[in-house]
C-alpha positions as CSV (number, residue, x, y, z in Angstrom):
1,X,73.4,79.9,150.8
2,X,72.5,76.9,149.0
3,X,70.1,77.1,146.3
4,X,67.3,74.3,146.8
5,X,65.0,73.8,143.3
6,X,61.4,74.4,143.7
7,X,58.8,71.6,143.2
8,X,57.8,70.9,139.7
9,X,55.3,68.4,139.7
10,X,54.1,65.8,143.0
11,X,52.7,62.5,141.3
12,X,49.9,60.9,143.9
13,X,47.1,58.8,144.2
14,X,44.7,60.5,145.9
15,X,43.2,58.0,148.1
16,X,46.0,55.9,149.0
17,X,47.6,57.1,152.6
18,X,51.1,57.6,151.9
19,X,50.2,59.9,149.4
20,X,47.3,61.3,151.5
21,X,50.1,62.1,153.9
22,X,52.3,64.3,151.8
23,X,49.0,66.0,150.4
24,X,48.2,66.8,154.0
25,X,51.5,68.2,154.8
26,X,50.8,70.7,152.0
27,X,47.5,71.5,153.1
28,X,48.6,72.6,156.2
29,X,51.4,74.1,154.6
30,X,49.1,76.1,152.3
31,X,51.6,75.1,149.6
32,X,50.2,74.4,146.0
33,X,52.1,72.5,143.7
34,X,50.8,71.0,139.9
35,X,48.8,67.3,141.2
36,X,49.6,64.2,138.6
37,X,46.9,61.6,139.7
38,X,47.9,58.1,138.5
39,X,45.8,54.9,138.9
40,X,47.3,52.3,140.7
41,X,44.7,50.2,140.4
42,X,45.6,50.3,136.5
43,X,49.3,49.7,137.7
44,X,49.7,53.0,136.3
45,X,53.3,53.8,138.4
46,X,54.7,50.6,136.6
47,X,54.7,52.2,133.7
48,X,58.6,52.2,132.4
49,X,59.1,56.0,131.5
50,X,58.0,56.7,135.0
51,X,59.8,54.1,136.8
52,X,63.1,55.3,134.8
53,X,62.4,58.8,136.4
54,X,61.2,58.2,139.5
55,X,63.9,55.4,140.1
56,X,61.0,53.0,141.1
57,X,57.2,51.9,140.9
58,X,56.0,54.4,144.6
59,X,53.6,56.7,144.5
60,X,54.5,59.6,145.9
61,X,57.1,61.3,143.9
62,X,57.9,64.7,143.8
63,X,59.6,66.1,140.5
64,X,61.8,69.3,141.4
65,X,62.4,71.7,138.4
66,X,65.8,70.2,137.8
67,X,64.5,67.4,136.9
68,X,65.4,64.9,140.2
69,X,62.8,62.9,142.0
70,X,61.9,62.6,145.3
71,X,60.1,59.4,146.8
72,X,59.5,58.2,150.4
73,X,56.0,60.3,151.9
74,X,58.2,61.4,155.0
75,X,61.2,62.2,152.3
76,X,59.3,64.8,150.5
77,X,57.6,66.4,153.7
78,X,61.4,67.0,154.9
79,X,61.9,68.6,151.7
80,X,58.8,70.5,151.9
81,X,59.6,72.1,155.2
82,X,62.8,72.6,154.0
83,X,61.7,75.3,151.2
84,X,58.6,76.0,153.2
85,X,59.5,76.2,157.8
86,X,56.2,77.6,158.4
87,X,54.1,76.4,160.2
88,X,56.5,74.1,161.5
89,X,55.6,71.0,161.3
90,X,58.6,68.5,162.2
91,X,60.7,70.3,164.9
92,X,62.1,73.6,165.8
93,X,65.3,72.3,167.6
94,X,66.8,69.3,167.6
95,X,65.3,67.9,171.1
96,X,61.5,68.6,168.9
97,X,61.9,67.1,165.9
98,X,63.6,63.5,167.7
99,X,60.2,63.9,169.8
100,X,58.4,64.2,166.5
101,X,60.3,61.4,164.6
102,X,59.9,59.2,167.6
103,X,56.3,59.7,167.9
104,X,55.6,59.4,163.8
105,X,57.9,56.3,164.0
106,X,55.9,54.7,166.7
107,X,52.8,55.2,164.7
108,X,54.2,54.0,161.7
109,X,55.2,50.6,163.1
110,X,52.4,50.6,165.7
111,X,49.5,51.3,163.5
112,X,49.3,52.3,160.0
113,X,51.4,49.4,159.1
114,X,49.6,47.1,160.7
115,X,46.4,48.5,159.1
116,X,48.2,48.2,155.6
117,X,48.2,44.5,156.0
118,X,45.1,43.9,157.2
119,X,44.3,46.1,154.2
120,X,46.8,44.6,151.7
121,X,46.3,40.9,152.8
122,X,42.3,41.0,152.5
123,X,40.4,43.7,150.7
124,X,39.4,42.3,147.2
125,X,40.7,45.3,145.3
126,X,44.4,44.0,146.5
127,X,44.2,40.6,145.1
128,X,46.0,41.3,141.9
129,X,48.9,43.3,143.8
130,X,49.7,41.0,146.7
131,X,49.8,37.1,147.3
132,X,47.3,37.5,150.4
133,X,47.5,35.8,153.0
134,X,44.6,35.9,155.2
135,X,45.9,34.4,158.0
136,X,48.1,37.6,158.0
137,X,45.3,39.8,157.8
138,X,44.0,38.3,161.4
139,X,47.0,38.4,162.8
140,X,47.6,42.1,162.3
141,X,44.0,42.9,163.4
142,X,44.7,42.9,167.2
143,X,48.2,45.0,166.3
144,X,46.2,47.6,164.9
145,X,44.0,48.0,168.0
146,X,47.4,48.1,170.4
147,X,48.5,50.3,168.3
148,X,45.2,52.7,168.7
149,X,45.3,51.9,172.9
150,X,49.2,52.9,172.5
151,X,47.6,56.2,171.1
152,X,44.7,56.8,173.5
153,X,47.0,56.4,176.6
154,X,49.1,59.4,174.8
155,X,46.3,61.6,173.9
156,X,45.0,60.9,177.3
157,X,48.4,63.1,178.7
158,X,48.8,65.5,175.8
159,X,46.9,67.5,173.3
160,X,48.8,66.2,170.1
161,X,50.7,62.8,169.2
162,X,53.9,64.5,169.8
163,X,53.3,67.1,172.7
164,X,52.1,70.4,173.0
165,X,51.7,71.4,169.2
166,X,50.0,69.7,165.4
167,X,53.0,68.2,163.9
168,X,53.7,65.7,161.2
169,X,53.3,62.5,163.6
170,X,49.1,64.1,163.7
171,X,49.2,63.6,160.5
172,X,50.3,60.2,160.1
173,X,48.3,58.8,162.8
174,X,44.9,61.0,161.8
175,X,45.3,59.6,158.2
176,X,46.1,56.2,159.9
177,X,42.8,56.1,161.7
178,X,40.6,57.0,158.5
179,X,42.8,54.2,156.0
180,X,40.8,52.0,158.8
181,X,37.7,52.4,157.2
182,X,38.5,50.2,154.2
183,X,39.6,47.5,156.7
184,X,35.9,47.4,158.4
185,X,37.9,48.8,161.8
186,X,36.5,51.3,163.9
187,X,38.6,52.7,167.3
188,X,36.5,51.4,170.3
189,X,34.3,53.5,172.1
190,X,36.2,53.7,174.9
191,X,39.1,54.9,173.4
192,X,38.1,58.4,174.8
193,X,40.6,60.4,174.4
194,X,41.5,58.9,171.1
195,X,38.2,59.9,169.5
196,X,38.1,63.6,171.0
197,X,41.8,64.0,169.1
198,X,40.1,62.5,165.9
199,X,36.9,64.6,166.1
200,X,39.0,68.0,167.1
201,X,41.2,67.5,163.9
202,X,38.3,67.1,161.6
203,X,38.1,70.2,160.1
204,X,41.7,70.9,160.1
205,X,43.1,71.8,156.1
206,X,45.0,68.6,156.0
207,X,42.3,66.3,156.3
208,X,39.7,67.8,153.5
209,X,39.4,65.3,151.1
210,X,40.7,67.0,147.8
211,X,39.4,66.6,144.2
212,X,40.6,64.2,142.2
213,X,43.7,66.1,140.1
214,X,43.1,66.2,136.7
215,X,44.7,63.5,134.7
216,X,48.4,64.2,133.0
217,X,50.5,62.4,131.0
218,X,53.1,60.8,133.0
219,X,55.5,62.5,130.3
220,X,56.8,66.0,130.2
């Protein structure tokens, strides 16, 4: 049996949802693993010693103890679930996790993307990372509300995003719906069955917001 090296080190910012995602996916986990909180606001992830590691200026990456990086949120879930199956999280057979990746695909492209630009394209704290466009802020506005209806109509014919159980594509799209706050976007009211999914995963591990990690060297 192949050997897979444990986690070392996951670099995050705490707040930003990519990250958010893969801290979730440990929660529910119940996985620990040593937190490196960089600024991004400081362009902290530019830095060249990390960049040379990492292979490139994202946030997450998770450092394994022989020394390789992983990046990509959805990447280092796999990985996760790979040295942790339980509680599965991204399919039991292959039929599950295509239902999964379909679903966490669809709210991907359908929503928290479109939220990132609204996000990226008009919130003042992005001004110094992105040549906004506000035009394309507007524009992405009514794609973020499709892509919530898109969700109600689902929620209004199963209990989770992808079917019968929590999986991965919960995650994405609960975390999707709380980055909205920072866009001044709230799901509409009658979005019923949208807002009982919301409310019912509140308290679930995944979506406490965690303490700042202590800061580290990006070194070591």
């Amino acid at each position: 049996m192949t050997h897979l090296p444990a986690m070392h080190r996951l670099y995050v910012t705490s707040t930003a949802p990519n990250p958010r995602r893969v801290l979730a996916f440990l929660a529910e986990k119940g996985v620990e693993v040593e937190l490196v909180e960089l600024d991004m606001g400081r362009r902290e992830h530019y830095d060249p010693e990390y960049v040379a590691r990492a292979g490139a200026p994202v946030i997450p990456a998770l450092e394994l103890e022989n020394g390789e990086f992983l990046t990509e949120s959805v990447a280092i879930c796999r990985y996760v679930e790979a040295l942790h199956p339980e509680p599965n999280l991204m399919g039991r057979d292959g039929l599950e996790a295509a239902r999964i990746e379909m679903w966490q695909r669809r709210v991907e492209f359908g929503l928290l993307l479109p939220v990132g630009f609204v996000f990226r394209h008009s919130h003042p704290s992005m001004a110094g990372f992105e040549n906004q466009v506000p035009e394309w802020a507007e524009a992405n506005r009514p794609r973020v509300l499709a892509g919530l209806e898109m969700l109600d109509r689902r929620l209004s014919s199963a209990p989770f995003v992808a079917g019968e159980r929590f999986t991965i594509a919960d995650i994405t799209a609960w975390l999707a719906i709380d980055f909205m706050r920072v866009t001044r976007i709230a799901p509409p009211e009658e979005l019923e069955a949208l807002r009982r999914w919301h409310a019912r995963l509140a308290d679930r591990p995944g979506f406490q917001r965690p303490a700042r990690p202590a800061r580290k060297q990006t070194a070591g």
